[in-house]
HTML snippet that shows the backbone in 3Dmol.js (N, CA, C, O; Angstrom):
<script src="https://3Dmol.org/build/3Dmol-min.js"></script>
<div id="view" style="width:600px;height:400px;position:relative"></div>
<script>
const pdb = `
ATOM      1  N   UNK A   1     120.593 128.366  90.104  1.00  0.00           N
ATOM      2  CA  UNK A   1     120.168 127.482  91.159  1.00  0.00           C
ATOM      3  C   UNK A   1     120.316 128.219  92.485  1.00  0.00           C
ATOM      4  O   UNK A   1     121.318 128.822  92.870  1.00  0.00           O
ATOM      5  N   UNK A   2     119.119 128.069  93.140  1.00  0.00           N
ATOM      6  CA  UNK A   2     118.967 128.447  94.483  1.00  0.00           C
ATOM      7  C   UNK A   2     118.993 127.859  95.327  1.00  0.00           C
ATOM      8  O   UNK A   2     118.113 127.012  95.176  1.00  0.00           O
ATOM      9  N   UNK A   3     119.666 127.664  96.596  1.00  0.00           N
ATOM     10  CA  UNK A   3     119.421 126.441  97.811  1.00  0.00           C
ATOM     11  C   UNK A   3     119.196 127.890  99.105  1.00  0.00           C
ATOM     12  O   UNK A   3     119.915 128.720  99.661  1.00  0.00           O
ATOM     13  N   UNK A   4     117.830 127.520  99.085  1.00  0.00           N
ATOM     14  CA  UNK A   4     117.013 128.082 100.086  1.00  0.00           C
ATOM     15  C   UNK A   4     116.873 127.578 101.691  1.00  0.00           C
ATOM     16  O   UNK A   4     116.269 126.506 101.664  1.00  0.00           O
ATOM     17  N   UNK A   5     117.171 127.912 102.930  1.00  0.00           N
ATOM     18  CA  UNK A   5     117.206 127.704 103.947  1.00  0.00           C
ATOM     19  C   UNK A   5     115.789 127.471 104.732  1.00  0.00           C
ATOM     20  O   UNK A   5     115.199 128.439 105.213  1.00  0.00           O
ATOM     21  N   UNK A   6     115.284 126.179 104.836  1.00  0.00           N
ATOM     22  CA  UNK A   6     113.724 126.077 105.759  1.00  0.00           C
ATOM     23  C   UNK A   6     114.146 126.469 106.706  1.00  0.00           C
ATOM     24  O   UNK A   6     115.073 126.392 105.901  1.00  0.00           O
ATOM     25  N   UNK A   7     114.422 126.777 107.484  1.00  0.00           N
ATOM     26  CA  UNK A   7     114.431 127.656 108.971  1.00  0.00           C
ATOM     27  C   UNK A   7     113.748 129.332 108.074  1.00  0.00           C
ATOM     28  O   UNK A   7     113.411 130.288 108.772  1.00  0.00           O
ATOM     29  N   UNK A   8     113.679 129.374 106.900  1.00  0.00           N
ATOM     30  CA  UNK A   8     112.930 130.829 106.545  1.00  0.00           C
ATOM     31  C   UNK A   8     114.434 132.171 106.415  1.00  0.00           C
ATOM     32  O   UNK A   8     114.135 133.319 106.086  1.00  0.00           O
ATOM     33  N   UNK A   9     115.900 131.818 106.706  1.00  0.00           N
ATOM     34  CA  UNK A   9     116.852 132.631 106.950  1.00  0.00           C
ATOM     35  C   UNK A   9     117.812 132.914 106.344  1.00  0.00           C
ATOM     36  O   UNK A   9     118.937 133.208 106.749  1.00  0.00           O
ATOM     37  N   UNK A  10     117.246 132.806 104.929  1.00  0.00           N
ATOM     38  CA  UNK A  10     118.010 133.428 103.784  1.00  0.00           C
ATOM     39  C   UNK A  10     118.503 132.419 102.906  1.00  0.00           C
ATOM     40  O   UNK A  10     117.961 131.332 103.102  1.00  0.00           O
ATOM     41  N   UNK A  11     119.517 132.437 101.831  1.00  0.00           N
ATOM     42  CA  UNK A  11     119.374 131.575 100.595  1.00  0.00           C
ATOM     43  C   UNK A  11     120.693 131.665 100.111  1.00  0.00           C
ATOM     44  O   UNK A  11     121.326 132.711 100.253  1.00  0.00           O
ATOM     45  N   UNK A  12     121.032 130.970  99.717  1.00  0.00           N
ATOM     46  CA  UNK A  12     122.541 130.417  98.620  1.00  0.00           C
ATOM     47  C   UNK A  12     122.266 130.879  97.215  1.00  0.00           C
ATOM     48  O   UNK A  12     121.171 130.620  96.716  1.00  0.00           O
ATOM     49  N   UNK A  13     123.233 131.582  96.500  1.00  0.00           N
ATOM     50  CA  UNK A  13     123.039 131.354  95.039  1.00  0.00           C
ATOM     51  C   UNK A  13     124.022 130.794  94.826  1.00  0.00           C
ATOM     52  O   UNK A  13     125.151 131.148  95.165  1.00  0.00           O
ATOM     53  N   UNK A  14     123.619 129.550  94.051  1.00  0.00           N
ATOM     54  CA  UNK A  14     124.607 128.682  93.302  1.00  0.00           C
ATOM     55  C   UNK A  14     125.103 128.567  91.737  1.00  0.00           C
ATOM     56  O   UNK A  14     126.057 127.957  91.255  1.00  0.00           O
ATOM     57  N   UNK A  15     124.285 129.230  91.245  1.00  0.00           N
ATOM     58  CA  UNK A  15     124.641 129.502  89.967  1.00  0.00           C
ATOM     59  C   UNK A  15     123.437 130.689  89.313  1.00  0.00           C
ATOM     60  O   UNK A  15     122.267 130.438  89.604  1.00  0.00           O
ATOM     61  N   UNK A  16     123.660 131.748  88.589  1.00  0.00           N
ATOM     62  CA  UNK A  16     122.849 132.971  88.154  1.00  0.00           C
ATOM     63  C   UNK A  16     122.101 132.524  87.227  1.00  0.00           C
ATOM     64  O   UNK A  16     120.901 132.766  87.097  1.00  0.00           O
ATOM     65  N   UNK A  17     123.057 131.567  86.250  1.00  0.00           N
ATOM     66  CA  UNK A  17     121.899 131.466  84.692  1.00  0.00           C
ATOM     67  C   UNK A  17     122.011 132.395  83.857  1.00  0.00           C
ATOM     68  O   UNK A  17     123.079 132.952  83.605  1.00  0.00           O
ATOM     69  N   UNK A  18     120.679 132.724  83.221  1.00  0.00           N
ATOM     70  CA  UNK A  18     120.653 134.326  82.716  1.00  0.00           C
ATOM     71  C   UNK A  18     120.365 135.675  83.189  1.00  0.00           C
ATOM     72  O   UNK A  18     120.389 136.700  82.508  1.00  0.00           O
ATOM     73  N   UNK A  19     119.961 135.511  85.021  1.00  0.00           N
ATOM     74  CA  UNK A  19     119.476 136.351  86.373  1.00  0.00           C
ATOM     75  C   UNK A  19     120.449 136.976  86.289  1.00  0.00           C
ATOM     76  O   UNK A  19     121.565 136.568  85.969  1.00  0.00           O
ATOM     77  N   UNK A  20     119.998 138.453  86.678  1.00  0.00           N
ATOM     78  CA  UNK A  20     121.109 138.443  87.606  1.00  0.00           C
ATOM     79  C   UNK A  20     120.881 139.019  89.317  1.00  0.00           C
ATOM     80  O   UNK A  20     119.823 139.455  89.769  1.00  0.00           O
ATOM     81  N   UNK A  21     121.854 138.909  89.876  1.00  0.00           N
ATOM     82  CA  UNK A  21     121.442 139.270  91.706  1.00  0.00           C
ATOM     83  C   UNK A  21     120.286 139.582  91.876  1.00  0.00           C
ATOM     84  O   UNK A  21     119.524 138.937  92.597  1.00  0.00           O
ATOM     85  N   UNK A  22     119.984 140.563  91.278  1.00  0.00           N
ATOM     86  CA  UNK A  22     118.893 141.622  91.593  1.00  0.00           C
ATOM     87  C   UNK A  22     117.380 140.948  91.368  1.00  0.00           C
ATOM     88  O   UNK A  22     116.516 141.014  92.243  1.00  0.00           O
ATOM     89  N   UNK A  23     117.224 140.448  90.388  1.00  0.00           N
ATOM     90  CA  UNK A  23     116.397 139.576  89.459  1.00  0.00           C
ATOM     91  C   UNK A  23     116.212 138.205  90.584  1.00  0.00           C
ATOM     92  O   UNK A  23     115.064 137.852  90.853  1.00  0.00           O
ATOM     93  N   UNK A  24     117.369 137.491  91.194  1.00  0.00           N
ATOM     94  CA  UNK A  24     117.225 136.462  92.020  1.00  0.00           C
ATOM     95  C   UNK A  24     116.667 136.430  92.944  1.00  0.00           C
ATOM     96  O   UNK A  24     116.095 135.554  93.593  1.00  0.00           O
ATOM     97  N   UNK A  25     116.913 137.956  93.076  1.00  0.00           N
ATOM     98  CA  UNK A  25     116.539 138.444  95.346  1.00  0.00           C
ATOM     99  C   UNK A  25     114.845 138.586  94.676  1.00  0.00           C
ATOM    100  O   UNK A  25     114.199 137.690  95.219  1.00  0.00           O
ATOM    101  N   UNK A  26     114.164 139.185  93.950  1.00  0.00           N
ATOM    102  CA  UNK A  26     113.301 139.744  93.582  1.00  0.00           C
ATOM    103  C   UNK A  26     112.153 138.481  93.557  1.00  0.00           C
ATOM    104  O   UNK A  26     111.099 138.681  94.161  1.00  0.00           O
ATOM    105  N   UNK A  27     112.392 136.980  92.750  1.00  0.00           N
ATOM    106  CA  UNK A  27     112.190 135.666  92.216  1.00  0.00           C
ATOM    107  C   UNK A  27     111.911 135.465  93.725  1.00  0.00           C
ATOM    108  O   UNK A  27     110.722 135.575  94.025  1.00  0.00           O
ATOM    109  N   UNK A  28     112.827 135.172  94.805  1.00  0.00           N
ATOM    110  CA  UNK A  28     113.224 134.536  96.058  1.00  0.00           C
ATOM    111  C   UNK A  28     112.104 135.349  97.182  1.00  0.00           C
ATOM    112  O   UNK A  28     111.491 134.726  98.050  1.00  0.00           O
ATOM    113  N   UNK A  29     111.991 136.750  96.983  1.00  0.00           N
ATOM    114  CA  UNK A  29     111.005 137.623  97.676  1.00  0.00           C
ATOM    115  C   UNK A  29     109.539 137.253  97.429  1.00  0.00           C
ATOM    116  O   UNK A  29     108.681 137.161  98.307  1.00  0.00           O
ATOM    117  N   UNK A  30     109.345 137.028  95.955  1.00  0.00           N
ATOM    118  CA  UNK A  30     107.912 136.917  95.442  1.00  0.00           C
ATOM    119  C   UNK A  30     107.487 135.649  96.624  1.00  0.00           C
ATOM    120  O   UNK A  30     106.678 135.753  97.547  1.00  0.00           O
ATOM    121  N   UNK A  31     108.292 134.497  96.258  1.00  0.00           N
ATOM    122  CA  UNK A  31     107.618 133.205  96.602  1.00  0.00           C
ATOM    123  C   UNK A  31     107.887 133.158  98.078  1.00  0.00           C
ATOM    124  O   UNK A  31     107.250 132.266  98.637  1.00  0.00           O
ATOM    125  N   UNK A  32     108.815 134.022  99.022  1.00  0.00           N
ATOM    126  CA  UNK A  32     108.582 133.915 100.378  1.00  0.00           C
ATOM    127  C   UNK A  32     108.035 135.013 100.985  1.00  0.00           C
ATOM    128  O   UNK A  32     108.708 135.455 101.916  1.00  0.00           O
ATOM    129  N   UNK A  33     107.090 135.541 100.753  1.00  0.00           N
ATOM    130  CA  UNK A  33     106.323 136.749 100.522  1.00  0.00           C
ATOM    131  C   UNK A  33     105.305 136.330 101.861  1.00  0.00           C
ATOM    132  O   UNK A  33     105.117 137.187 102.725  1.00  0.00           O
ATOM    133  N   UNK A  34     104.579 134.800 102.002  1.00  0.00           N
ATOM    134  CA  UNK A  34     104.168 134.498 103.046  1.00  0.00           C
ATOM    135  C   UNK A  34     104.655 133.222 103.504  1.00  0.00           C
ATOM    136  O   UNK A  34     105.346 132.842 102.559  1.00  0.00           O
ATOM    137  N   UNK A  35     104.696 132.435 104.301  1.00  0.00           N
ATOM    138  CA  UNK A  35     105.325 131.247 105.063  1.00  0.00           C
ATOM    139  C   UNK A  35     104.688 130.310 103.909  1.00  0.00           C
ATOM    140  O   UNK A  35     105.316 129.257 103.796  1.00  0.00           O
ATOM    141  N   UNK A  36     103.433 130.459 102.896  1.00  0.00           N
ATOM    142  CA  UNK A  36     102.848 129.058 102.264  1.00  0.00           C
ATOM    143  C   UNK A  36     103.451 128.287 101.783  1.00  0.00           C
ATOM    144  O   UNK A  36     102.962 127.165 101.651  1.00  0.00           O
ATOM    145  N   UNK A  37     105.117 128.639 101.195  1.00  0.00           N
ATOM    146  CA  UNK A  37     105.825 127.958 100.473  1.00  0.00           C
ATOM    147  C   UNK A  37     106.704 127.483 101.406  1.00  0.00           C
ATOM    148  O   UNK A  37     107.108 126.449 100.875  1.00  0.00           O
ATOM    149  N   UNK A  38     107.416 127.614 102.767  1.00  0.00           N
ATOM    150  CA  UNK A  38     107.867 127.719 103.224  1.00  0.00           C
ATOM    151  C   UNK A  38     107.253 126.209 104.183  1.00  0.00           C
ATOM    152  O   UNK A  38     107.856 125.263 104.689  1.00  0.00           O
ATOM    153  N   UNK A  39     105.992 126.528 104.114  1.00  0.00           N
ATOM    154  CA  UNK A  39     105.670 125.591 105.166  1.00  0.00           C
ATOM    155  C   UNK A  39     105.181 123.975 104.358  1.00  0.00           C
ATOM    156  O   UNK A  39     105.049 122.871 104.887  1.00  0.00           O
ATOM    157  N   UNK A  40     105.000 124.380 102.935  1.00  0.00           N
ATOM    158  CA  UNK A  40     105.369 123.342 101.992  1.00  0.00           C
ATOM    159  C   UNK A  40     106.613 122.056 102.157  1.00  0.00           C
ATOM    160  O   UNK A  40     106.650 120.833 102.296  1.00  0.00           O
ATOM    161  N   UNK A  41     107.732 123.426 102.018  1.00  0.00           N
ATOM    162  CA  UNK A  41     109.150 122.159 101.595  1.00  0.00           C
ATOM    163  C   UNK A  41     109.038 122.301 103.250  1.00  0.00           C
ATOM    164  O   UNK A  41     109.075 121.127 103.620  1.00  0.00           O
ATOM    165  N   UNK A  42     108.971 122.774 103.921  1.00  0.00           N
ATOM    166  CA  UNK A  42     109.461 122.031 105.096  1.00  0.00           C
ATOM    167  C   UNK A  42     108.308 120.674 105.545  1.00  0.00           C
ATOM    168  O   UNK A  42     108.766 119.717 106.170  1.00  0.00           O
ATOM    169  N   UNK A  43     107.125 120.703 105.241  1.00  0.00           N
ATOM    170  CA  UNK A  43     106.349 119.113 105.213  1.00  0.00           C
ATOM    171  C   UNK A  43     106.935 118.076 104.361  1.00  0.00           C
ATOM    172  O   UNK A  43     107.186 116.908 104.660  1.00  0.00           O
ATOM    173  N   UNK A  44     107.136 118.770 103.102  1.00  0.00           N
ATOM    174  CA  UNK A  44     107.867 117.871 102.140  1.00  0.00           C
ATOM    175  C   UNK A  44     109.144 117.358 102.696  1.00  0.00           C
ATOM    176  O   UNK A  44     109.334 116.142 102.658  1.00  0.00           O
ATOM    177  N   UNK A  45     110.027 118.130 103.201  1.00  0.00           N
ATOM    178  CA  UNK A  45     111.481 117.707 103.751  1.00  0.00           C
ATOM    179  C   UNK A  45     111.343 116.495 104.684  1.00  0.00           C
ATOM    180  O   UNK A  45     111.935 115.423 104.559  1.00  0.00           O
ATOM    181  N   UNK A  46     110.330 116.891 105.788  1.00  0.00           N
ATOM    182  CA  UNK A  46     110.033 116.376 106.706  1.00  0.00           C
ATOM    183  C   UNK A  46     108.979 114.700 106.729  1.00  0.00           C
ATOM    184  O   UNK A  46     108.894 113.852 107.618  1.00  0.00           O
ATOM    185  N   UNK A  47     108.265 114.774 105.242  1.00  0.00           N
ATOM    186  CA  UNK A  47     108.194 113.355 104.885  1.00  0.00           C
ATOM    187  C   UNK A  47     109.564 112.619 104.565  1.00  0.00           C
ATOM    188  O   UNK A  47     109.703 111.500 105.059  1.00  0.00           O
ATOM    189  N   UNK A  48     110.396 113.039 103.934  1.00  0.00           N
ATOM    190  CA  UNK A  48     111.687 112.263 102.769  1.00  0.00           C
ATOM    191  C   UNK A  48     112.095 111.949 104.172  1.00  0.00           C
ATOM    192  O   UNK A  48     112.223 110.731 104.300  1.00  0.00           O
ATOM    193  N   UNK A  49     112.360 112.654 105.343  1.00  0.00           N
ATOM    194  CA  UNK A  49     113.392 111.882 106.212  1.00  0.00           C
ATOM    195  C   UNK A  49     112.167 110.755 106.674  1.00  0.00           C
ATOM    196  O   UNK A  49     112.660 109.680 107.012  1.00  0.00           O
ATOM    197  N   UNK A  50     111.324 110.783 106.716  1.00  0.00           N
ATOM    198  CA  UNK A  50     110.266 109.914 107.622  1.00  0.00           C
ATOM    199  C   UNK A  50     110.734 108.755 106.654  1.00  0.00           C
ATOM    200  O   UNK A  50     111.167 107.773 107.257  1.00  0.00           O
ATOM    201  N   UNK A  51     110.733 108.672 105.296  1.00  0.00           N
ATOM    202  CA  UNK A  51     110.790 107.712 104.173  1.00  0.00           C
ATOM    203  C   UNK A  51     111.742 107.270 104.577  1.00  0.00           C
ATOM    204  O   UNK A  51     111.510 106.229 105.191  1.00  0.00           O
ATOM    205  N   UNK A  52     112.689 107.518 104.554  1.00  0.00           N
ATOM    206  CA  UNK A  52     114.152 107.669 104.707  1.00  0.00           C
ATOM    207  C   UNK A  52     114.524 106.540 106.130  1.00  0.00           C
ATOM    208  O   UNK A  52     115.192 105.526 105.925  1.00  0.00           O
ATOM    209  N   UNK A  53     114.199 106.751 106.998  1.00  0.00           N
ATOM    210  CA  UNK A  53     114.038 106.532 108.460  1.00  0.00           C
ATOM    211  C   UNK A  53     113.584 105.054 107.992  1.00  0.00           C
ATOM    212  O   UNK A  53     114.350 104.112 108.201  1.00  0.00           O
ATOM    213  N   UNK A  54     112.195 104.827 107.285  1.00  0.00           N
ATOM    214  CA  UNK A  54     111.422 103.388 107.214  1.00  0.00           C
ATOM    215  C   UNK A  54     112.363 102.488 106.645  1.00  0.00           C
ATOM    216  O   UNK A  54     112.569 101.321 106.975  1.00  0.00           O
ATOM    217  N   UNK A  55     113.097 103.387 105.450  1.00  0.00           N
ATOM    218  CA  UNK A  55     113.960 102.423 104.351  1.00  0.00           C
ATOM    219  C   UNK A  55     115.009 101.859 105.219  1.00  0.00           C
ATOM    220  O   UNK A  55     115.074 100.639 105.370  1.00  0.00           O
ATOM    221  N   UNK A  56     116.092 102.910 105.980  1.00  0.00           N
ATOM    222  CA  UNK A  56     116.601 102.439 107.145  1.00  0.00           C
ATOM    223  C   UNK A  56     116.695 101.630 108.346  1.00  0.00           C
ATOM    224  O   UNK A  56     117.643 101.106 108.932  1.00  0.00           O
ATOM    225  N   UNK A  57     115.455 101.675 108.544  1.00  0.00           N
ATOM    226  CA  UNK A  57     114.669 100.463 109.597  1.00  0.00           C
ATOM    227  C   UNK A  57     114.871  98.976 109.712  1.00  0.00           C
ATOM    228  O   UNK A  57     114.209  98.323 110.519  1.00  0.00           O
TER     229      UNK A  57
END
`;
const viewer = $3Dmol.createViewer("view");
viewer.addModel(pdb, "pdb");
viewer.setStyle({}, {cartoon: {color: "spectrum"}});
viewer.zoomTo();
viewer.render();
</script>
């Protein structure tokens, strides 16, 4: 398990699995390779609080 930072500034490993380091950084490089994924979870993030906010309301 990975917990990845939307600000784009690096990443947590929380648990390896059958990875190892090297294999993780490599996984983590592919998919932030350009902002597309990046600018994904941060829309996605950025609905859940909007949800979040209404339920609260």
């Amino acid at each position: 398990m990975v917990r990845y930072k939307l600000n784009g500034r690096g990443y947590k490993i929380h648990d390896h699995g059958k990875f190892s380091r090297r294999e993780i950084k490599a996984i983590v490089m592919h998919f932030t390779a350009d902002n597309t994924t990046l600018e994904l979870l941060n829309e996605r993030f950025k609905q859940m609080k909007e949800k979040v906010n209404e339920i609260l309301s």
